[in-house]
N, C-alpha and C positions, 0 to 999 in steps of 0.2 A: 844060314843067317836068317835072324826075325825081323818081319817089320810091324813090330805091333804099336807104335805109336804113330805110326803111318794110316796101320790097317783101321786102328780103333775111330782116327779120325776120317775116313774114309765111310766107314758105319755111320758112324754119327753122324754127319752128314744126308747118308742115305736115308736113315730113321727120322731126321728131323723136316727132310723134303717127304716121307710119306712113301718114300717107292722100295720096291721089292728089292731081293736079289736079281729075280729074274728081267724085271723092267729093266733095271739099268744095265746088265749083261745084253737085251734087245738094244738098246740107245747108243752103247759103246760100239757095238758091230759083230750084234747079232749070233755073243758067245753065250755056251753052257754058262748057266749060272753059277755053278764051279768055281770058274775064274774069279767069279766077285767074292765067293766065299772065300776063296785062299787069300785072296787081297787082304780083307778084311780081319781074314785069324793070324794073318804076320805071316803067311808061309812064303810068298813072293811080293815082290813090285808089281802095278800091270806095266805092261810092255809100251816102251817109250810111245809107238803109234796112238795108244788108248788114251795118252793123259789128255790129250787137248781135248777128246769125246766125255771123259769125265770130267773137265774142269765144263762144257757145259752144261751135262745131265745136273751135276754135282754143285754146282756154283763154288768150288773150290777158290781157297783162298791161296793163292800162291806163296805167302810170309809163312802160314801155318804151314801147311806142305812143307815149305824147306826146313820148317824147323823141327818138325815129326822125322822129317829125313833125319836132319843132325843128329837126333837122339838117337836114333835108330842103329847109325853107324859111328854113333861113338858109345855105343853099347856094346859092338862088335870090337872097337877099334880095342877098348878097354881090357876084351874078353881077351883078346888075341897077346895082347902085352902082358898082361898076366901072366899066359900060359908058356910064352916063350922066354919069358925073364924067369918064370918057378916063382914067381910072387903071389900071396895072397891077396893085397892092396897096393893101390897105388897112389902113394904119400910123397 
């Protein structure tokens, strides 16, 4: 599963406060900056522990968050109906 509308607003946030990968992987607790990468390219969520550290490295918007969320897994929820019904759309 992707979370790229997750991830991207996760970046954008980082880019727009000025900080690194690596600063905010120090601020969250002290991870490879790795972590912030995969966050950021949709490969994972961070892990429930990290959001409250990113919400204040990040000044994270909790409305936007859930709503990056929704798209994200109703991206998946989409993907998955499709392939178990054998539909190309869902109309």
């Amino acid at each position: 599963m992707s979370f790229n509308a997750t991830g991207e607003y996760l970046k954008h946030r980082r880019n727009e406060l000025g900080l690194t990968q690596q600063e905010v992987s120090l601020e969250v607790g002290d991870l490879h900056s790795q972590f912030v990468s995969n966050w950021e390219r949709g490969l994972c969520l961070p892990p429930e522990w990290a959001w409250p550290k990113l919400n204040k490295v990040l000044k994270l918007h909790p409305l936007l968050i859930r709503s990056h969320l929704r798209t994200d897994y109703a991206e998946k929820a989409d993907e998955y109906v499709k392939r178990v019904l054998k539909v190309k759309t869902l109309k």
